[in-house]
Backbone bond lengths (Angstrom), bond angles and torsions (degrees), N, CA, C in turn:
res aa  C-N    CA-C-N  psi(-1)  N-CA   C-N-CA  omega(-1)  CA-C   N-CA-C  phi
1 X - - - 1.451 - - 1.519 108.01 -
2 X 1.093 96.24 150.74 2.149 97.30 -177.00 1.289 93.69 -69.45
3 X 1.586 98.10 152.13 1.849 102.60 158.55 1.130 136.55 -53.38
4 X 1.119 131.39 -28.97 1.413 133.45 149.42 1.280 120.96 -52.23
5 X 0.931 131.66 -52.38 1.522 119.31 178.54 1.321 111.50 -68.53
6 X 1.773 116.08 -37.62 1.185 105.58 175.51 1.607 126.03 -66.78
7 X 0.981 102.02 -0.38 1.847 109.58 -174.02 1.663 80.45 -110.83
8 X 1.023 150.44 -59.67 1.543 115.18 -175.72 0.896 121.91 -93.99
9 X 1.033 135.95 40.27 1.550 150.92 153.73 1.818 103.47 -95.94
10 X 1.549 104.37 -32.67 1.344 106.00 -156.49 1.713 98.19 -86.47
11 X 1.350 112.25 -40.02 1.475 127.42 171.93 1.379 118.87 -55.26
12 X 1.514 114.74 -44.89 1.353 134.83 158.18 1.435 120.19 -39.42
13 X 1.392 109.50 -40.81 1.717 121.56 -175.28 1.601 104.83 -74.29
14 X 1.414 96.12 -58.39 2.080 111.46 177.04 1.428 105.29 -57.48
15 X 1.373 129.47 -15.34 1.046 103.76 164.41 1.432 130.12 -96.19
16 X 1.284 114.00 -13.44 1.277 116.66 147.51 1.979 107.27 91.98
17 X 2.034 96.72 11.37 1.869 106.69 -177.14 1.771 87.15 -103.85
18 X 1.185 97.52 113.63 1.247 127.08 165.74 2.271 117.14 -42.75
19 X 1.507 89.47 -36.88 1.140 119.86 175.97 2.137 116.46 -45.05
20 X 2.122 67.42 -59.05 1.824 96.95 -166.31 1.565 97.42 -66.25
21 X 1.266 122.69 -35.93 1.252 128.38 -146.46 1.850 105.90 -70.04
22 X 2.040 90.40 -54.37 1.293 75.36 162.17 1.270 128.09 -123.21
23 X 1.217 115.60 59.39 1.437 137.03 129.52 1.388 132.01 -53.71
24 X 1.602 99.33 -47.37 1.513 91.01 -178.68 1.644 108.78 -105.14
25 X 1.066 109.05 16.49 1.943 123.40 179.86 1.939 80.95 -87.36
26 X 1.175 94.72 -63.79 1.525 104.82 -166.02 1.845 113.29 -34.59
27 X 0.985 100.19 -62.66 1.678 119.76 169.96 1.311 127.09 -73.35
28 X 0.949 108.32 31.51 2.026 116.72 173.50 1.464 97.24 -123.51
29 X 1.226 101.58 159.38 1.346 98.92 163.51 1.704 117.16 -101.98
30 X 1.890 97.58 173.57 1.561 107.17 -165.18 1.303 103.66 -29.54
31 X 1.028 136.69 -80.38 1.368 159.99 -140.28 1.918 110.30 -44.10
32 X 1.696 92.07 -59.11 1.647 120.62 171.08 2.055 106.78 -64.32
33 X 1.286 105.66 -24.21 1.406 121.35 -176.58 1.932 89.27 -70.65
34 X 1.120 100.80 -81.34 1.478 100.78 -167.80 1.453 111.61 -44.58
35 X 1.647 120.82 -43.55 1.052 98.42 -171.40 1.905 125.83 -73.04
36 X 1.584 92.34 -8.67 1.564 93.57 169.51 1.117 133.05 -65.48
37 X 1.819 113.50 -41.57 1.450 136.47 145.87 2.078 108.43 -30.35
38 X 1.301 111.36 -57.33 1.325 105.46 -170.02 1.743 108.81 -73.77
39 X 1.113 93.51 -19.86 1.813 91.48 -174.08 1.787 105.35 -94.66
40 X 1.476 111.74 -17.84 1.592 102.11 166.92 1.999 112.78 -69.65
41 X 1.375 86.62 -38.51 1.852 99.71 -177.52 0.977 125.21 -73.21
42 X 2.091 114.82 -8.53 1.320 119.66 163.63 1.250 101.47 -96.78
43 X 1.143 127.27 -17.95 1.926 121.22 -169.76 1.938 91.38 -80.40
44 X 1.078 105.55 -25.26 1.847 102.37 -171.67 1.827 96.08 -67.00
45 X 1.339 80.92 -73.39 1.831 95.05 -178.48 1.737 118.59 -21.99
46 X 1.457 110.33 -44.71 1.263 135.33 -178.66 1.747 119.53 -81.73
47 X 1.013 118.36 -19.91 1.338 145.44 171.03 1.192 128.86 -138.77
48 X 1.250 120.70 73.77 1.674 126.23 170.20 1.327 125.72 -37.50
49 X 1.467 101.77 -28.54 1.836 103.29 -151.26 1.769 83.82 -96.16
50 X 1.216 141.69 3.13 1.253 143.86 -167.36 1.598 103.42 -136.33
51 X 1.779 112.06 2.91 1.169 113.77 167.14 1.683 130.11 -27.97
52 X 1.458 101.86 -68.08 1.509 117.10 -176.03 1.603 119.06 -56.27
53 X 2.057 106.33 -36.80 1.218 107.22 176.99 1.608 110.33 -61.20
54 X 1.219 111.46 -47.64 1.600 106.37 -172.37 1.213 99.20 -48.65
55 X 1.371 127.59 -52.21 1.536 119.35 -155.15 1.269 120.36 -67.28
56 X 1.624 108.32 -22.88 1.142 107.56 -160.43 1.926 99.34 -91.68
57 X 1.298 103.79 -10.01 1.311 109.34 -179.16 1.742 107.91 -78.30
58 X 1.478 105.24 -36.04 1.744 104.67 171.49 1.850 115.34 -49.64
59 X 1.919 110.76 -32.15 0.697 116.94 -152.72 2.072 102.54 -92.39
60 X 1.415 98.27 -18.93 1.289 87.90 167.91 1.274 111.21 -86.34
61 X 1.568 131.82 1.44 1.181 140.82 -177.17 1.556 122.63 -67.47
62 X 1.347 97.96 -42.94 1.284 134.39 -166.14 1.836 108.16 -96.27
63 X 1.578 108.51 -5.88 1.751 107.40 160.24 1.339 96.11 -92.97
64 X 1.356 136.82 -27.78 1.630 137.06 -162.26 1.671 90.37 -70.86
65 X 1.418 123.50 -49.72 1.491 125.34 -158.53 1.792 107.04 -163.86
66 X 1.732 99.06 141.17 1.260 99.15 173.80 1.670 123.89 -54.57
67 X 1.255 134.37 155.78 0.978 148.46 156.87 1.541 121.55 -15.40
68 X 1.157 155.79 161.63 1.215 137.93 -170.24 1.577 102.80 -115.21
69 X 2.090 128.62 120.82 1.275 96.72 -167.05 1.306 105.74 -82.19
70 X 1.019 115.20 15.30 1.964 105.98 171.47 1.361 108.65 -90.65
71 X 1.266 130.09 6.96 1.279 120.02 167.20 1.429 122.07 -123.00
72 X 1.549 97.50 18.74 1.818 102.61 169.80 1.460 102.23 -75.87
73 X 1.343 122.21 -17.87 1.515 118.72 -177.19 0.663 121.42 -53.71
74 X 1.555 122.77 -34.12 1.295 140.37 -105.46 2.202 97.45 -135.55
75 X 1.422 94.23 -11.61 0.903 95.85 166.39 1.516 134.95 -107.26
76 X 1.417 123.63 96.70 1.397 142.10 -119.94 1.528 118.29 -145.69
77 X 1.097 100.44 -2.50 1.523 114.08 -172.51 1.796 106.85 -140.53
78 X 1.623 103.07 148.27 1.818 98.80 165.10 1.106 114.12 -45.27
79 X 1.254 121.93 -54.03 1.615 140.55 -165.91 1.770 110.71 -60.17
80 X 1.214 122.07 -17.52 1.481 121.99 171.85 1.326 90.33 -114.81
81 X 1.155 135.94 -26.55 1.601 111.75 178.67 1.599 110.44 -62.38
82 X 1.542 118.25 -56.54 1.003 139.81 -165.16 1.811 103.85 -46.16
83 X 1.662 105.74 -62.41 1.248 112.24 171.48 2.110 120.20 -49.50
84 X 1.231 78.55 -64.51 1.974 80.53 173.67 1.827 125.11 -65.80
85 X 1.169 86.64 -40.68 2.003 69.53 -176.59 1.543 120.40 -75.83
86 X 1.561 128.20 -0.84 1.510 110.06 150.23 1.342 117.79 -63.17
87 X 1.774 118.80 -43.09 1.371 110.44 174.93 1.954 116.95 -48.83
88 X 1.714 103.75 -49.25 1.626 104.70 -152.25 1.651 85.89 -73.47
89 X 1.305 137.50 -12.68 1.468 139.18 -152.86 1.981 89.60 -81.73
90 X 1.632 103.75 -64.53 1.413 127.26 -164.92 1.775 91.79 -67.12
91 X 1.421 132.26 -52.10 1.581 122.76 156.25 1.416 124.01 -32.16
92 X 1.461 114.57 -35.65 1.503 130.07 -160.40 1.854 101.37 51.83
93 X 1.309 101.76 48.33 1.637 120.00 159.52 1.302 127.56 -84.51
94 X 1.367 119.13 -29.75 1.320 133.40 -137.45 1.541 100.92 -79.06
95 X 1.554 116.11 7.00 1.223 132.53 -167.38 1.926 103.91 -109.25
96 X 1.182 101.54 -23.03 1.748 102.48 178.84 1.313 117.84 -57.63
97 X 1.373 103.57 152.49 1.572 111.52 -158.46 1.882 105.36 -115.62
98 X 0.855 153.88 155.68 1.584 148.78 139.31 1.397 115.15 -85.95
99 X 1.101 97.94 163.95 2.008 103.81 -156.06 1.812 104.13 -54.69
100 X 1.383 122.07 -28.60 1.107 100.65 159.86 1.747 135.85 -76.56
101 X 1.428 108.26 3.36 1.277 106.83 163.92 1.329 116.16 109.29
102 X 1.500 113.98 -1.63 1.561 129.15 -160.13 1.906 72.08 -103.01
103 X 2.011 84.81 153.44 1.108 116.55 153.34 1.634 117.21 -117.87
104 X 1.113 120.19 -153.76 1.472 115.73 -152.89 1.644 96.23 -83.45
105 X 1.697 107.40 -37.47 1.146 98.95 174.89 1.789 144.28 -79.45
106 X 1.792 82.45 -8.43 1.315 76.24 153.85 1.723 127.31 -83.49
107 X 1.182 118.32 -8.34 1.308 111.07 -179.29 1.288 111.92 -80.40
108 X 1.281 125.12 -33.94 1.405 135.93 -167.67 1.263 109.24 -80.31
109 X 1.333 125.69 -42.22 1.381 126.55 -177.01 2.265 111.60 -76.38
110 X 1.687 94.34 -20.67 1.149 89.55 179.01 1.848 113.25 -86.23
111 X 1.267 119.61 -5.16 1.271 122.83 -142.84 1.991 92.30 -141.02
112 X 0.894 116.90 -46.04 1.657 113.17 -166.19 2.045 96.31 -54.01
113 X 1.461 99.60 156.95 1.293 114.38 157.85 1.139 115.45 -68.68
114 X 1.494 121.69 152.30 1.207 152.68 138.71 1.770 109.88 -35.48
115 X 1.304 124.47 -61.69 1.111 113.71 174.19 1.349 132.05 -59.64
116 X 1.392 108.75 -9.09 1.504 119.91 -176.73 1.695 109.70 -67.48
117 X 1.525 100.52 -4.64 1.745 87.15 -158.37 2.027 116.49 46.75
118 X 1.149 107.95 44.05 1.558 106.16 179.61 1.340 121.34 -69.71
119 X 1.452 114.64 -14.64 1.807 111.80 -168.95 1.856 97.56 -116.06
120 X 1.652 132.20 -6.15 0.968 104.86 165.46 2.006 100.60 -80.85
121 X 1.611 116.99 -12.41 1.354 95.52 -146.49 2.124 76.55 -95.48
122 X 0.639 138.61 1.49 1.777 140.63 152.17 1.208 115.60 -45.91
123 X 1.165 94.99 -75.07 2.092 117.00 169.46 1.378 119.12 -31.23
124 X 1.724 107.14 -55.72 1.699 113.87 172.36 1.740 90.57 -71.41
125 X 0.922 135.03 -60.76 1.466 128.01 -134.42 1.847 88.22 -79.10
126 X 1.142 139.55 -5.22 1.955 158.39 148.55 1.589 101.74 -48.77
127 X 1.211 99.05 -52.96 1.897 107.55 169.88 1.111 139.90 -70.19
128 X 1.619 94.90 -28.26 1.818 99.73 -167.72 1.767 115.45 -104.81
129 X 1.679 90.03 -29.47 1.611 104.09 176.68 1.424 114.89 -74.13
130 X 1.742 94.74 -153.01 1.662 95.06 164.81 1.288 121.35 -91.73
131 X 1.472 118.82 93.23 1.354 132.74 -177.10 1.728 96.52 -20.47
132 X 1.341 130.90 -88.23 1.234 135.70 -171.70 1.400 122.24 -33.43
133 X 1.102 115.95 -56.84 1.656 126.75 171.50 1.080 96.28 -34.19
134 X 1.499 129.87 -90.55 1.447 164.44 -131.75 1.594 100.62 -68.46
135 X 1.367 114.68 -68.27 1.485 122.69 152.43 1.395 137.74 -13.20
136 X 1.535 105.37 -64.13 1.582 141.41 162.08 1.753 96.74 -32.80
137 X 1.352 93.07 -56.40 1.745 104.85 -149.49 1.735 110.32 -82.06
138 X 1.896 101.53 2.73 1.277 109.51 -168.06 1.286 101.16 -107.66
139 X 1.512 107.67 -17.46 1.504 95.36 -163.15 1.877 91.42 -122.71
140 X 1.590 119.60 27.43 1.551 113.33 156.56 1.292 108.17 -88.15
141 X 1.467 93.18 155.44 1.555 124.59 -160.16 1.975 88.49 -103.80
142 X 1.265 111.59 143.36 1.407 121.07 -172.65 1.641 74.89 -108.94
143 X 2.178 102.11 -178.85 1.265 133.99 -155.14 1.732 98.60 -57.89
144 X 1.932 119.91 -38.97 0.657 127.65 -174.59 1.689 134.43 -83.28
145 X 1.900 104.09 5.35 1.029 119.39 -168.12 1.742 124.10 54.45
146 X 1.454 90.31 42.68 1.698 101.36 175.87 1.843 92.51 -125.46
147 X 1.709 95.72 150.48 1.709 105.02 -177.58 1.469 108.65 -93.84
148 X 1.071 123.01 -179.74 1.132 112.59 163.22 1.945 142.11 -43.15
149 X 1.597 86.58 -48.59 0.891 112.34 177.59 1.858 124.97 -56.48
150 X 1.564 95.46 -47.99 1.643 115.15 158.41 1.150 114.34 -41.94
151 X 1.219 101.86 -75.65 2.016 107.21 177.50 1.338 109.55 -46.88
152 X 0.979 131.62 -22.67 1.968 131.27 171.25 1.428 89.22 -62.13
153 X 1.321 121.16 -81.76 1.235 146.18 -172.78 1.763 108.77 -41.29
154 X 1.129 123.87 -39.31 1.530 125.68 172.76 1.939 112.53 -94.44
155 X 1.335 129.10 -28.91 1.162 135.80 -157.26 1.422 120.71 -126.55
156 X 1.686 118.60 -31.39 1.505 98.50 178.79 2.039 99.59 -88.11
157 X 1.250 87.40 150.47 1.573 101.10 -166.79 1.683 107.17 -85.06
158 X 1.522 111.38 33.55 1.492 104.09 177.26 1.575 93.12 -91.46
159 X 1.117 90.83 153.25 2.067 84.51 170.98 1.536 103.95 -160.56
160 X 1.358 117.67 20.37 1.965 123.72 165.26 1.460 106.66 -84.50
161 X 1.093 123.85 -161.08 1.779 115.20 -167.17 1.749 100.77 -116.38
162 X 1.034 99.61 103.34 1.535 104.45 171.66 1.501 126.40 -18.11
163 X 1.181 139.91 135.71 1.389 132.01 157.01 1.704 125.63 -40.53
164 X 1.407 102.26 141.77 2.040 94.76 -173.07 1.751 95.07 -39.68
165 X 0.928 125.98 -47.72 2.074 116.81 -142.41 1.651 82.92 -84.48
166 X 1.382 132.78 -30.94 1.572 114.31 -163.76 1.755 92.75 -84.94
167 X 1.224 138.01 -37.68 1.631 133.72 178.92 1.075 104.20 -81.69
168 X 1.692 150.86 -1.84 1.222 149.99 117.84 1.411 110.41 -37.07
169 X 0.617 143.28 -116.18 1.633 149.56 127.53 1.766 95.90 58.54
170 X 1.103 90.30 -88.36 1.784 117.46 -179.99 1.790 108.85 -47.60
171 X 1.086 117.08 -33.46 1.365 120.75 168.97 1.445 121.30 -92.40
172 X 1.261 117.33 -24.48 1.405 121.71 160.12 1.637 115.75 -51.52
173 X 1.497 111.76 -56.67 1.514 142.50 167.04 1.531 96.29 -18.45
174 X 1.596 89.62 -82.23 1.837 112.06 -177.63 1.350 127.68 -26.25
175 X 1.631 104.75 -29.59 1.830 127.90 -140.22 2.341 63.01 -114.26
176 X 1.159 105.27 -81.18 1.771 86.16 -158.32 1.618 109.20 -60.26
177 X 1.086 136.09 -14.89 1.698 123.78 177.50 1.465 85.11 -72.03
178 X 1.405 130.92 -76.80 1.291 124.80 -144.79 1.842 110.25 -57.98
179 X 1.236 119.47 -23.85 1.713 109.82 134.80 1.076 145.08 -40.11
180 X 1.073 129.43 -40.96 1.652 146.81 159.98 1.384 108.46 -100.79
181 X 0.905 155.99 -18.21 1.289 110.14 152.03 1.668 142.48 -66.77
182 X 1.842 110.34 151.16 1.179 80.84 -171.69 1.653 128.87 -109.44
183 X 1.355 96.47 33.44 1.567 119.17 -171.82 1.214 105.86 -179.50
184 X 1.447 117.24 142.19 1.121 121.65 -173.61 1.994 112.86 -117.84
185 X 1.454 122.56 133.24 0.970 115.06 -150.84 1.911 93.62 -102.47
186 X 1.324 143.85 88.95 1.059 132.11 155.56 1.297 125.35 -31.80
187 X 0.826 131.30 -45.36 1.956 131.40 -157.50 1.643 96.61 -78.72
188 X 1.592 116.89 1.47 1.329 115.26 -166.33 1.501 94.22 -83.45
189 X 0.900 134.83 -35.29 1.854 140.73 -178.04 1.208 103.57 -50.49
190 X 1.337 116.54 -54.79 1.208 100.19 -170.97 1.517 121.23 -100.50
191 X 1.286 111.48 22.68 1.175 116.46 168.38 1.825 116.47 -91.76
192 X 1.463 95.24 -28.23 1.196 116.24 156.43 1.163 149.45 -67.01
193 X 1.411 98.59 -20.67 1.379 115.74 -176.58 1.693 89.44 -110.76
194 X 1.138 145.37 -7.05 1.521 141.12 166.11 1.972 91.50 -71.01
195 X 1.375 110.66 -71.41 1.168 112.80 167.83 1.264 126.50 -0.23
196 X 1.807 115.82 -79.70 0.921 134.62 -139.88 1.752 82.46 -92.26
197 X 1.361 141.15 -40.93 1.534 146.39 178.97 1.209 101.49 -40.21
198 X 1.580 111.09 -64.43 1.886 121.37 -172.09 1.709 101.74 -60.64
199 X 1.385 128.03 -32.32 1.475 107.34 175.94 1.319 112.39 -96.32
200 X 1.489 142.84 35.79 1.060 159.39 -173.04 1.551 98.00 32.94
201 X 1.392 125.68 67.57 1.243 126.69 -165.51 1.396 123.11 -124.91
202 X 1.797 96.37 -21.71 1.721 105.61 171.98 1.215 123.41 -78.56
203 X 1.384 94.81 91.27 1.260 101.28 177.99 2.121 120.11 -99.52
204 X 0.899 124.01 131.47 1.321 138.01 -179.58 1.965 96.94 2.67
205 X 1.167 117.99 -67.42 0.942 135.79 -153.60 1.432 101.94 -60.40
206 X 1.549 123.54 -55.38 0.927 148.24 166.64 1.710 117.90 -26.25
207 X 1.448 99.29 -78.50 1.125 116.88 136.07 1.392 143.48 7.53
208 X 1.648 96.23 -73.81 1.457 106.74 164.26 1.876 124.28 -75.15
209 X 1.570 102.78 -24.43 1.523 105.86 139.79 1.185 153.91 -30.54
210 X 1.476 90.61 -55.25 1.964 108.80 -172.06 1.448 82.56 -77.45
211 X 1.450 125.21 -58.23 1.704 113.73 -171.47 1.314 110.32 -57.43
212 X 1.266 137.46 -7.48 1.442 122.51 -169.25 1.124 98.87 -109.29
213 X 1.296 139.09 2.95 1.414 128.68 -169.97 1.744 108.17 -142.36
214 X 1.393 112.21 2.80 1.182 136.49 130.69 1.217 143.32 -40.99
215 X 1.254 106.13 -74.40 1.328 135.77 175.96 1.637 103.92 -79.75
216 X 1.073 146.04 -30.15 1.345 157.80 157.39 1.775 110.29 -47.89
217 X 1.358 93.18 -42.48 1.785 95.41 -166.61 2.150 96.55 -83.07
218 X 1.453 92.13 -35.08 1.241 100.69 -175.97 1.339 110.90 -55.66
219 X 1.492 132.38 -44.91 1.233 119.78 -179.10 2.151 142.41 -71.08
């Protein structure tokens, strides 16, 4: 972010008027927007015990102005999900799309690690948030008419057999999209499963995925 913004953004914070804060979020442009977003989510990361304040400061950020869609990409990891979706949840953002049509969860579900445990901590966070929001945002269809859940299933490159609590997790998922959605697209399997052939990616396990969440939507 330029120095200027970063010094009134930073003055804005010390002063502690909610008003000022996003006032001057409000009046920057996109660009200076995101990078304020990235420098609250590195000041969290860097300070735990001041965790909640940062967040909650993204979150008055985010009544001044929508979300930036160049930085739904950008959200790619547990660790930025975790931080951003109380703000986009309490915005009732968490539903915004970028010009290709993805929302946050499609990026996250296509891109997060395996080690993150990311789909049991979804499942709780289905319980604890705003059920509806969160839901909504599981069962939109991006540019390509794939859900979130698909794009897990076509795009993140884990392909060994999940731990019991993450394929718990993952079938729970299955059980609330296939509630909300309001049509179900068959021809998507095998577009997925062409997909997953060309990146030498179908692997058995995988496999037993696309059929379980297939056959799940099917009934």
């Amino acid at each position: 972010m330029s120095n200027n913004c970063l010094t009134q953004f930073l003055l804005a914070l010390k002063s502690a008027d909610i008003e000022k804060i996003k006032a001057v979020y409000a009046q920057v442009t996109k660009d200076e927007q995101i990078e304020v977003l990235k420098f609250l989510f590195q000041s969290a990361q860097s300070n735990t015990v001041l965790y909640g304040h940062y967040q909650d400061i993204a979150s008055v950020c985010l009544q001044a102005a929508r979300f930036p869609e160049a930085m739904i990409a950008a959200i790619n990891s547990l660790e930025k999900f975790a931080f951003f979706s109380t703000p986009l949840i309490q915005a009732e953002q968490i539903n915004n799309l970028n010009p290709q049509g993805n929302n946050i969860l499609h990026i996250l579900l296509s891109q997060m690690s395996a080690k993150d445990n990311g789909l049991n901590y979804l499942r709780t966070l289905l319980h604890f948030e705003s059920k509806e929001l969160l839901q909504n945002a599981l069962s939109q269809r991006n540019a390509k008419k794939l859900t979130p859940l698909e794009c897990y299933l076509a795009f993140n490159s884990h392909t060994a057999p999940l731990s019991i609590q993450e394929l718990s997790a993952l079938l729970g998922l299955m059980e609330i999209e296939r509630r909300h959605i309001s049509a179900v697209e068959p021809h998507n399997a095998k577009v997925i499963e062409s997909h997953l052939q060309q990146q030498h990616r179908l692997s058995e396990y995988k496999q037993f995925l696309l059929a379980t969440y297939y056959q799940s939507n099917a009934g």
